[in-house]
N, C-alpha and C positions, 0 to 999 in steps of 0.2 A: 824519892827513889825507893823502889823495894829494896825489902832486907836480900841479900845473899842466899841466905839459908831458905827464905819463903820461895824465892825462884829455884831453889833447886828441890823444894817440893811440890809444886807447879809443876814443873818439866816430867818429876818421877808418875804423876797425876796425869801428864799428858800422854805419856808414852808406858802402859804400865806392861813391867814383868808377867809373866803365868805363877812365878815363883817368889816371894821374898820373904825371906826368916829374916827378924830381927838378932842383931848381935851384940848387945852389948851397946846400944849406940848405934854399931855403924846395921843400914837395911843390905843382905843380901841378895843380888836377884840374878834368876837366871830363867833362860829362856830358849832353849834349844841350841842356844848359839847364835841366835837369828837375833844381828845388831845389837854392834856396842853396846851403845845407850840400855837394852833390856840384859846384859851381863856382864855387867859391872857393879860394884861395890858403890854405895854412896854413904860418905864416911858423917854423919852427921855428929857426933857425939864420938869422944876419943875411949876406946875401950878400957879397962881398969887394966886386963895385961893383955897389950901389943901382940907381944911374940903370939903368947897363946892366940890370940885372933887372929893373926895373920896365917898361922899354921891353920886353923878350921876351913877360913876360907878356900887358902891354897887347895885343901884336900877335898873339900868339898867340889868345887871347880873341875880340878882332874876326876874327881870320879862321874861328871857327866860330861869328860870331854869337852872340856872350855878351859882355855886358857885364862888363868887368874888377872882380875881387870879392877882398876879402880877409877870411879872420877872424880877428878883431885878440882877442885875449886876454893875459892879464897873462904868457905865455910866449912873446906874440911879439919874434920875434928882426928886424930891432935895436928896443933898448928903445925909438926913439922915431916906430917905423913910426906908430902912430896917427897923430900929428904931421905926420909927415912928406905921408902918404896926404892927409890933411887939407888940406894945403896946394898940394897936386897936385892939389883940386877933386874926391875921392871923397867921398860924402854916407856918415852916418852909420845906418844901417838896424837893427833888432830887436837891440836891447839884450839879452842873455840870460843868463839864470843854469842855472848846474848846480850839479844837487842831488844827493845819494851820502847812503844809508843802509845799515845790515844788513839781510839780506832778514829773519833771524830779525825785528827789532825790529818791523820794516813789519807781517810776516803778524802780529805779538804785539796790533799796533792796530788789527787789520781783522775785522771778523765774518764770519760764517760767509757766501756769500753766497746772496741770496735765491734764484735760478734756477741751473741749472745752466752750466758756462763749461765751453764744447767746445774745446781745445786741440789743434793740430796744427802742425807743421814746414817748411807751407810755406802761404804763399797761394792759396785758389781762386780762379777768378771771382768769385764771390759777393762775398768778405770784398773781391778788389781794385772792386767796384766800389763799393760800399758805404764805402770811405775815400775813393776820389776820386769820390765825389758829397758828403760833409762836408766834406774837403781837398785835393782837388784842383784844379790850375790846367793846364789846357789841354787839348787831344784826344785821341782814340785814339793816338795815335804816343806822346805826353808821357805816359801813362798806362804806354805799355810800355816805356819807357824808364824809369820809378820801378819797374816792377814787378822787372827787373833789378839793379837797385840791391837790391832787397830779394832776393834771390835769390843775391846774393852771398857774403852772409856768414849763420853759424849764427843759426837762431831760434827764437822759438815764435810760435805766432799764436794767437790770441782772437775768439773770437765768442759771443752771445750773440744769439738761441739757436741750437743748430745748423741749423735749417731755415730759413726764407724767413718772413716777413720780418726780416731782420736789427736789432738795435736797436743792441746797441755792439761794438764790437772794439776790438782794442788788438795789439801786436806789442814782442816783449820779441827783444833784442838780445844775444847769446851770445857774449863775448871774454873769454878768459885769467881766466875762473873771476868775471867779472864779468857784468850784466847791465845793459841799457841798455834803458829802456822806451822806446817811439818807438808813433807813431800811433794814440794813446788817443782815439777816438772814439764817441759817444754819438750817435743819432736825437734830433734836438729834439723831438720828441715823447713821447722816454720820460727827459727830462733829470731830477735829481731825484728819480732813484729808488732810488740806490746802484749802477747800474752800470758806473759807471766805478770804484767800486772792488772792485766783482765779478769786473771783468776785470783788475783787478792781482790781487787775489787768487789766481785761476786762475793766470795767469801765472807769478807767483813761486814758489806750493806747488807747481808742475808743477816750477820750474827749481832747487828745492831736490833735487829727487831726479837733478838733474845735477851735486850738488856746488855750484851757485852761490852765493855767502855774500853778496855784495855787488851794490848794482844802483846806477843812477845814472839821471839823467833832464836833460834839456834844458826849460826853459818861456821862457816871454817874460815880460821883469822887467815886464809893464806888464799879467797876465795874474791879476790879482790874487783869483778865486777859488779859481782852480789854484794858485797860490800856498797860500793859507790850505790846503785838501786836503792839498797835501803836506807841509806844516808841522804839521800833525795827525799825520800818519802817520812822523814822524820824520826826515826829508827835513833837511838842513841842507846851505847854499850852500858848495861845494867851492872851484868856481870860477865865470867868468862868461867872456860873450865878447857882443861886436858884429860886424856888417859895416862892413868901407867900401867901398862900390859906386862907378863913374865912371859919371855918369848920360851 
């Protein structure tokens, strides 16, 4: 099983910040505000002094308008940051688990799929609008400030079908012979028909011909059909992580 600490540098790998100063240990990053995951603290190393770190951060944070965020996982440094955050009045936010299979195993439990799944390398319009009308949170600006984020790091991208109107896409993650599935989305209209696992499929038989052997995913422990999905298809909990937010 990975270490803890290698999957939560994977994950920062997958999804990277525009911004991250080192602290002492812990990486800070920020990113317009556009999703947790890219404004949030990731504590890898316990700082020599706490308070002082916590105080940089904090200020730092509010001076670009983001509420102070950490993700607190069983690799954050010092062992008792939860704790500590906790008691400093951060509130606890999305519980989540990470799940790591073989890609072999995955594509061994998935059938053929029904439509065809158009794969390409980077994002269009299309595919980015079509996620932030399912998942997205805020405006034009917060839309191109995600689309960056995604443009950062190696990918594939997933659409079904290639033309207009779009029904699901999805976005596979490409780090150090790993892959990271991110932005699985389905049209509620066509929910319940296999295409969410159309576009893992596509995705990973695509990222097999890049050598890719292993993938990993992020869900919400509280997201419990996507749970069951992934625990059909061979998916077992690596590791897990929360936020703590200062409201």
């Amino acid at each position: 099983m990975i270490a803890e600490a290698r999957m939560d540098a994977l994950m920062n790998q997958g999804w990277p910040a525009a911004h991250s100063t080192q602290l002492d240990g812990w990486l800070v990053r920020h990113n317009a505000g556009v999703t947790l995951r890219a404004n949030s603290v990731l504590p890898a190393s316990a700082p020599f002094d706490l308070d002082r770190a916590l105080d940089y951060v904090e200020n730092l944070y509010v001076a670009h308008d983001i509420r102070p965020s950490f993700q607190v996982g069983p690799a954050a440094q010092p062992g008792d940051l939860d704790e500590y955050l906790a008691a400093r009045g951060y509130e606890l936010r999305n519980p989540t688990l990470v799940m790591c299979a073989e890609v072999a195993d995955v594509l061994a439990k998935l059938s053929e799929p029904p439509t065809a799944v158009n794969i390409s390398t980077a994002p269009d319009d299309d595919w980015m609008d079509f996620w932030w009308a399912v998942d997205g949170r805020g405006g034009s600006a917060a839309q191109a400030a995600a689309r960056q984020i995604l443009n950062r790091s190696r990918a594939l991208y997933a659409v079904i079908p290639s033309g207009s109107p779009i029904q699901a896409i999805g976005r596979l993650a490409l780090v150090d012979g790993w892959a990271g599935l991110y932005c699985l989305a389905v049209d509620p209209g066509h929910r319940r028909r296999g295409l969410a696992q159309a576009v893992i499929h596509g995705l990973l038989q695509r990222a097999t011909t890049l050598g890719v052997t292993r993938v990993w995913l992020q869900v919400v422990e509280s997201n419990t059909p996507a749970r069951a999905l992934y625990d059909r298809l061979g998916f077992q909990t690596a590791s897990r992580y929360h936020y703590r937010v200062l409201p």
